[in-house]
N, C-alpha and C positions, 0 to 999 in steps of 0.2 A: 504494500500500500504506500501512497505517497504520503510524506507528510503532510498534516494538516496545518492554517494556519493558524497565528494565536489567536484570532477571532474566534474561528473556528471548535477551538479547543477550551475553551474560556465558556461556548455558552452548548449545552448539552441538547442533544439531537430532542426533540416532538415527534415522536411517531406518530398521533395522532393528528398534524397538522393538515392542513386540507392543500394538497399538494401545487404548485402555482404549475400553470400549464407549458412543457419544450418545448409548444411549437408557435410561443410568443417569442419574436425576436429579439426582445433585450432579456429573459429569464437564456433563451437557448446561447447567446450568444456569451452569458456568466456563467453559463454551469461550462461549456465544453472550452468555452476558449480562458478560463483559468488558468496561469499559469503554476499554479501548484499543481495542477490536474491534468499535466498534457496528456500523461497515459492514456488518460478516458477519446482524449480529442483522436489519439495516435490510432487505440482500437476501432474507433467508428470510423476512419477513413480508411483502411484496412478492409475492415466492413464492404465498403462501397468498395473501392478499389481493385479487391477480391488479388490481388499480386501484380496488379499491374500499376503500376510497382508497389512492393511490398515496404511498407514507408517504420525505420527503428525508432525515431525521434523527428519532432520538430521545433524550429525557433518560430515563435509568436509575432506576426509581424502589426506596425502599424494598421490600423485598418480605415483613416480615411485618406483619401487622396487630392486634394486641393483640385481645383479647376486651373486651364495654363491656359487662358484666356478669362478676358472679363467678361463675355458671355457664353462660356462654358458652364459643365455642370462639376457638381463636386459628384465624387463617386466615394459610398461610405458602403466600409463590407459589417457584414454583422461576425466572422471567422476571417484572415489572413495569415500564413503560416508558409514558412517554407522547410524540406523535409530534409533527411539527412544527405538525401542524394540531388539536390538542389533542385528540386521539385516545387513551383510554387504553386498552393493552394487558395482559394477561397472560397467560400462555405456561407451559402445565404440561405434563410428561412422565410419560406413565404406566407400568410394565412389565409393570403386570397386571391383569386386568377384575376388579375388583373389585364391579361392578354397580352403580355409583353413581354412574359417571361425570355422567350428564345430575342427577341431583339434587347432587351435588357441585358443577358450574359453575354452575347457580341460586344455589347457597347462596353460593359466594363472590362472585358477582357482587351479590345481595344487599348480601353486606358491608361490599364494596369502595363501591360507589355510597353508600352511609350517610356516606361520608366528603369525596363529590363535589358536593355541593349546600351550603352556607353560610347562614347567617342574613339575610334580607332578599333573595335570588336568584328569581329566576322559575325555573320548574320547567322553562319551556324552555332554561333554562342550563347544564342536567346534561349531559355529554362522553357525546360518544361512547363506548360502552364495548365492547372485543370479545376474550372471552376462548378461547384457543385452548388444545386438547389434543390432544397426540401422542398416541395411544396404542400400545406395543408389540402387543398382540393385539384380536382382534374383540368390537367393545362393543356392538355393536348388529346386527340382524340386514339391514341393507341392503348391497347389494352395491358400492358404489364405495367409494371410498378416504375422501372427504370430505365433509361432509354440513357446511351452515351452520344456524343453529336463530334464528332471529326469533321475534318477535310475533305471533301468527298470528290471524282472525277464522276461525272454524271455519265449514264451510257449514252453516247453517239450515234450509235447505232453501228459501227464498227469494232467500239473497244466496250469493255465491260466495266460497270461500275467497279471503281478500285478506292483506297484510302491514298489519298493525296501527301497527307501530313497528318502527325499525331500529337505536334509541337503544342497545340491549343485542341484541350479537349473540354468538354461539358458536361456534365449529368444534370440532369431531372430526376427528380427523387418524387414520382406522387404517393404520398404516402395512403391516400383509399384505395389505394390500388393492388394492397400486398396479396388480399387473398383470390383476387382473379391471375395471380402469376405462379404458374406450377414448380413447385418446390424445387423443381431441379435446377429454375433457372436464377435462383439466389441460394448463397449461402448462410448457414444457421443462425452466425454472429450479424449480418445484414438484415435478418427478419428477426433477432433479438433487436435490435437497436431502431428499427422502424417502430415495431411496440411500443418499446419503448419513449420513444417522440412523440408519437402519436395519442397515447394516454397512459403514464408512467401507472394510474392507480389500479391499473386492470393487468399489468406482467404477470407471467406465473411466478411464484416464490423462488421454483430452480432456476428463475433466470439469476436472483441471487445471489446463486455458488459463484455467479463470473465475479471475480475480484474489480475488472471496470465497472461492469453493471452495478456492484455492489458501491464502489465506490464514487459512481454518480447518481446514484438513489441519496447516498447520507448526503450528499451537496449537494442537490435539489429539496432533503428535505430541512438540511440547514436553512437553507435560503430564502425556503417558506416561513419559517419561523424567522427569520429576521425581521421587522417591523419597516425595519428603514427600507429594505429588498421591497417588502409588499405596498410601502409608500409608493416609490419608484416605481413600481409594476403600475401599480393603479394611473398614475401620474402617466403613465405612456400608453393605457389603455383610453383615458379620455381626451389626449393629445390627438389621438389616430383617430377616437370617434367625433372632435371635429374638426378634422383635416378632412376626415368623410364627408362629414356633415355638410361642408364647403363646397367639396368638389360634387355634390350634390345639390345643392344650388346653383353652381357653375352650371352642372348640365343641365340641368333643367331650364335655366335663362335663355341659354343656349339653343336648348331645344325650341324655347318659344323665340324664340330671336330667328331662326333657321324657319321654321311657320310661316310666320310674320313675311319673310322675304317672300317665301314662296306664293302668300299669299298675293301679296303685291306687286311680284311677278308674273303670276296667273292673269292679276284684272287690268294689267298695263298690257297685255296680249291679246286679253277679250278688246279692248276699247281697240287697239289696232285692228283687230281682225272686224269686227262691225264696221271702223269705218273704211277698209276698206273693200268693206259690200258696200258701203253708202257710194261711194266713189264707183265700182263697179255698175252701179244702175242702179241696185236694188231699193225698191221704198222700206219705210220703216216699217209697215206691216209687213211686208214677204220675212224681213230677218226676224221679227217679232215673232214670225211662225216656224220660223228655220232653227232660230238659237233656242226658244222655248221661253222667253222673255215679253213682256208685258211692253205693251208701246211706247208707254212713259219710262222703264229699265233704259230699253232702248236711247232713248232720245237722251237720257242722264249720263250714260256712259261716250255720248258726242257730242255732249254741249260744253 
């Protein structure tokens, strides 16, 4: 076990605490990216990874990234780590399809690599890079749990789909998806650790015996019992519900705003197209009978 720290050790585990949820990004992002706790980080990527590559240790890295322009975005990871074989990783949790997932890990991956390459480096120098996301619900329309995303050579119709490059990789992690994925095509510690994320209060007890599991169970459930943690937690649960709430009025403004145009697109077309039947020859009664419009409509929409 790793040590724990004097926080830690100072205030005595609540088994009976009501456990705060992993697949909130600032509880998941304190429980795994701890630095007293990389073991736990090291096995769940493992996990995922399943030996490709098989990762002994990692260094904790920075995790946000400034913008290099002023109207740029900042790019903030909720996990950043690079491994012993200079593998760099990052590790996001998502709790809602917001539809952007695959352009969203482009973009940061983007970002991130702009910072990996150096003045005077061969291009074959740039790290490995492979960025992974949880996600709470279904982001894409394929049926297993995990999907990896490469470089891909698309068929031509002469050559066959091949892998281009493995320098930048991806995962999706839908986590509702573990039990439509037949067992063979995940490993036992990858559907412990999905369980896991997905609702620590429901694991079976032998997931227990695993010393990570066990030892990210008592740090989640320190973490519940810390007051100042479950301030914090709350503090970023009503932060998100109105950022929602905002971007919820936004669309809907929006939507009525997009109406609206259309609306007044519509009757800026009617008035053209009546007059020109007016101009055509036609009396106000023939269009009056033609558009389905009353004679005085008529005469309102060309006077």
């Amino acid at each position: 076990m790793s040590r724990k720290t004097t926080d830690e050790c100072k205030k005595p585990l609540n088994k009976n605490v009501d456990l705060l949820p992993v697949k909130n990004d600032f509880i998941f992002a304190n429980l795994f990216g701890a630095r007293s706790h990389k073991r736990v980080l090291v096995c769940l990527l493992n996990a995922i990874l399943n030996g490709k590559p098989h990762i002994n240790d990692i260094t904790l890295d920075p995790t946000e990234y400034k913008k290099t322009s002023p109207d740029g975005k900042t790019v903030r990871l909720d996990i950043a780590a690079t491994s012993d074989d200079g593998t760099v990783l990052h590790i996001e949790i998502q709790t809602q399809d917001e539809g952007n997932i695959g352009d969203r890990a482009s973009f940061y991956q983007a970002v991130l690599r702009e910072d990996e390459l150096k003045e005077g480096q061969d291009y074959s120098d740039i790290p490995n890079i492979i960025s992974i996301w949880i996600v709470a619900e279904p982001v894409t329309e394929r049926k297993s749990c995990c999907h990896e995303i490469v470089s891909m050579y698309k068929d031509n119709g002469v050559d066959p789909i091949e892998i281009a490059s493995e320098k930048m990789r991806q995962f999706i992690i839908e986590l509702t998806k573990l039990e439509a994925t037949p067992k063979r095509f995940v490993n036992d510690m990858f559907e412990v650790w999905i369980r896991f994320i997905r609702d620590p209060e429901t694991i079976p007890p032998e997931f227990l015996n695993i010393p990570e599991v066990k030892e990210a169970m008592d740090r989640l459930t320190y973490m519940s019992s810390d007051p100042e943690i479950r301030a914090e937690y709350k503090a970023r649960i009503r932060e998100m519900n109105r950022i929602r709430a905002s971007q919820t009025v936004k669309y809907k403004e929006g939507l009525e705003k997009g109406r609206r145009e259309e609306r007044e697109k519509a009757y800026a077309e009617k008035v053209k197209m009546i007059k020109n039947m007016l101009e055509a020859g036609l009396s106000v009664e023939q269009i009056s009978k033609i558009s389905d419009l009353c004679t005085d409509e008529v005469k309102k929409l060309t006077s």
